[in-house]
N, C-alpha and C positions, 0 to 999 in steps of 0.2 A: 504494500500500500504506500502510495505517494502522498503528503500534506504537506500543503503548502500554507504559512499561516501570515495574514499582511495584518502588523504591529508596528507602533511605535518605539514597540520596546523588545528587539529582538535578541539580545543578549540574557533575556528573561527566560524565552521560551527556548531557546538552543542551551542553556545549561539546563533546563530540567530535561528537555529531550536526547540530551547525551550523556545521562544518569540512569543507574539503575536499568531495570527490566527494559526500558526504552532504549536505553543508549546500548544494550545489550544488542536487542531488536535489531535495532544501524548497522550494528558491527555484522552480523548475519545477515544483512542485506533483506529483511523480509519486512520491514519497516524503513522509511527515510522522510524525516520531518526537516523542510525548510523555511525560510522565513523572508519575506520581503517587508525593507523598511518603507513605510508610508513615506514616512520626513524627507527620505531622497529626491518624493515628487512634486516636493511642495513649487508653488508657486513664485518664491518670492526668494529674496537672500537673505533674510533671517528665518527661514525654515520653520513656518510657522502653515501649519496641514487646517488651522480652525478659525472660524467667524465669528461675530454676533449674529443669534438669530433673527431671522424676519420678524418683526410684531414686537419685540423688546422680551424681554425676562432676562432671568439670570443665567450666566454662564455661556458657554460659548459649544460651536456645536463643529463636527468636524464637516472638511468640504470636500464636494463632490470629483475635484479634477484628481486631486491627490490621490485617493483612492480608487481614482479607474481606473491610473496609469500603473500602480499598483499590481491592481489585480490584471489586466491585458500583460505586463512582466510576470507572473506566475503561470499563465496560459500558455508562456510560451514554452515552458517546459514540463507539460503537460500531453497526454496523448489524447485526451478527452478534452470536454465541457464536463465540468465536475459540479457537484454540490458547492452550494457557496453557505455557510454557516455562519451566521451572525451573532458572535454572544449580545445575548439582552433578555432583561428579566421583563421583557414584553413576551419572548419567546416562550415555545412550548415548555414542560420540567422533563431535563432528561430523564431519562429510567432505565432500564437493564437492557428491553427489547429496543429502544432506541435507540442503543449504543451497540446491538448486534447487528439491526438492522443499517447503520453506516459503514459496520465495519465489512459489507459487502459490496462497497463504493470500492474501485480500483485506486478512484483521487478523491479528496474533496479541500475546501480552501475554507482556513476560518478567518473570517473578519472580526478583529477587535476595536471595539470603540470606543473612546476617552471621553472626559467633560460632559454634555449633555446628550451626547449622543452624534449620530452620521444624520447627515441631509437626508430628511427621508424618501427624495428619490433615487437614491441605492439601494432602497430596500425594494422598490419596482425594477429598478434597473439588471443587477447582478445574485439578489438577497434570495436565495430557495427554502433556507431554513433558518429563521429565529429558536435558538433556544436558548433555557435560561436553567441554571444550577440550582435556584430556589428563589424567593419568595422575599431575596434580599438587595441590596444595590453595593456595587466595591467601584474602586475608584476606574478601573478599567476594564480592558476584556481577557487580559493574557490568565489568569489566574481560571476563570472558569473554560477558557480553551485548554486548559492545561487537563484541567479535570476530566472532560470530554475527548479529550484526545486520548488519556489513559484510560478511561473508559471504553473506549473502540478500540484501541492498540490489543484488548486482550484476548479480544475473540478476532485477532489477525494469525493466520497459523503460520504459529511459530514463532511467535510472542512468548509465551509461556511454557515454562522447562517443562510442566504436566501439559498436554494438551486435554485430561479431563479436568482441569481448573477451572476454566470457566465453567463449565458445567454444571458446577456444583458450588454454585454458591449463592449469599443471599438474592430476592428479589428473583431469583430462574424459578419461573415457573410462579413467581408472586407468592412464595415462601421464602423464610427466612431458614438461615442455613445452621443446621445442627451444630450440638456444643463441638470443640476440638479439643484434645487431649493430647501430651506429650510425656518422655521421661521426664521425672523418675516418675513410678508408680504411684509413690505417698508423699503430698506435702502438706505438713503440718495438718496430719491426722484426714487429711481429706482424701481419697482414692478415685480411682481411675475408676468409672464404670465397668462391673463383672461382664459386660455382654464385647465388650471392645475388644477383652483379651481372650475372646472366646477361640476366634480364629472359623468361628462359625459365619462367612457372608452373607448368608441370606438374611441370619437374626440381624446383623451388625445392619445392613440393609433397612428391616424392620424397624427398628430403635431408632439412627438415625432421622429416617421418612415421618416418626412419632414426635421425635424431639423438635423437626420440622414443625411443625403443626402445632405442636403446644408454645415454641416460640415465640411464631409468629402470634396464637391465639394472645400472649399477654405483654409483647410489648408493638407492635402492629396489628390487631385485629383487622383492621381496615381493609390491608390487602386480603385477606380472606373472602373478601363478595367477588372479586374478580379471578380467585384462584382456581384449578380445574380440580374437584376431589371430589372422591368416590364414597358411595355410599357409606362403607366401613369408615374413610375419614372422618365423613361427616357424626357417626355415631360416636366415633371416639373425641370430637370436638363437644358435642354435647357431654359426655361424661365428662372431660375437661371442666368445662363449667358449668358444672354442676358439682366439683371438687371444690371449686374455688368460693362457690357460694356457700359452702359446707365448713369454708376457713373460717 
């Protein structure tokens, strides 16, 4: 997978993307994250990419030229017309399925925005997909591109030393993901689950799939109306709480 990301701040996003599991990614060639500087296109010889908006208010909003010259230089190293992704907490909330479903994009390009925001006709012009990390506002975009970009890098194969890692984890399938357990066996009087050291998989299968389920039931119920579960779940959800009402 190719990404290509147009920032102000690209010395941001290239040391987290040649860190860890990512910079891993690069070096195997099954990943490559780039970055074009907005500022390079700026208009003017103080390097300045933002305006005041039309109509007055506060702050200042970024401009349209900078950013196309921008993004037309990422196209050119591109095989495609790729996704263009816009952080902004006007945008969708990412989730698990929408971060598998990009990571079946060969390219995609994120735009990050400063100050009050892009001219909003960039978001007619090049903009396919607003998303937003949550419910909050940060000073720019490189931080929730970041998140999203690891979020998709993990279901790129060959990302991850497990390739069942993704698979199993929280939010797949709109459960949360069973306890994890490590050596040593006993810390301070507390033990490993008897069914883990079983060596039995289908139990171990069992247990987990339950722990799933009581999980999610008590610290995200929520995800549970959209989860796919089967009748036997659902009986063991109800005895769940109906435990819990019994506390």
């Amino acid at each position: 997978m190719k990404i290509t990301v147009l920032t102000l701040f690209p010395e941001l996003i290239e040391t987290a993307c040649t860190t860890s599991i990512l910079g891993r990614a690069q070096e195997k060639g099954v990943l490559h994250v780039d970055t074009v500087n907005i500022r390079d296109y700026a208009q003017n010889t103080q390097g300045r990419v933002d305006d005041y908006p039309y109509g007055g208010g506060a702050g200042m909003v970024m401009q349209v030229t900078p950013i196309m010259l921008a993004y037309k230089k990422a196209l050119e190293n591109m095989q495609t017309k790729p996704r263009v992704i816009y952080m902004s907490p006007q945008g969708k909330t990412l989730t698990q399925a929408m971060a598998e479903e990009l990571a079946a994009e060969p390219e995609l390009i994120f735009l990050c925005g400063h100050y009050e925001g892009i001219d909003e006709r960039l978001i007619d012009l090049i903009v396919t997909d607003e998303v937003s990390i949550g419910d909050y506002v940060l000073t720019g975009g490189e931080l929730p591109a970041l998140v999203t970009i690891d979020a998709v890098a993990r279901f790129v194969p060959g990302v991850l030393h497990n390739a069942e890692s993704a698979s199993f984890e929280s939010f797949q399938d709109d459960l949360l993901e069973y306890p994890q357990y490590t050596r040593p066996e006993t810390v301070e009087g507390m033990t490993v689950p008897e069914v883990l050291l079983s060596g039995h998989h289908a139990k171990i299968d069992e247990w987990r799939h339950r722990e799933s389920l009581k999980r999610t039931l008590i610290k995200r119920p929520d995800l549970l109306a959209r989860a796919v579960l089967s009748e036997q779940d659902r009986a063991y959800i109800r005895q769940l709480e109906q435990e819990l009402k019994d506390q």
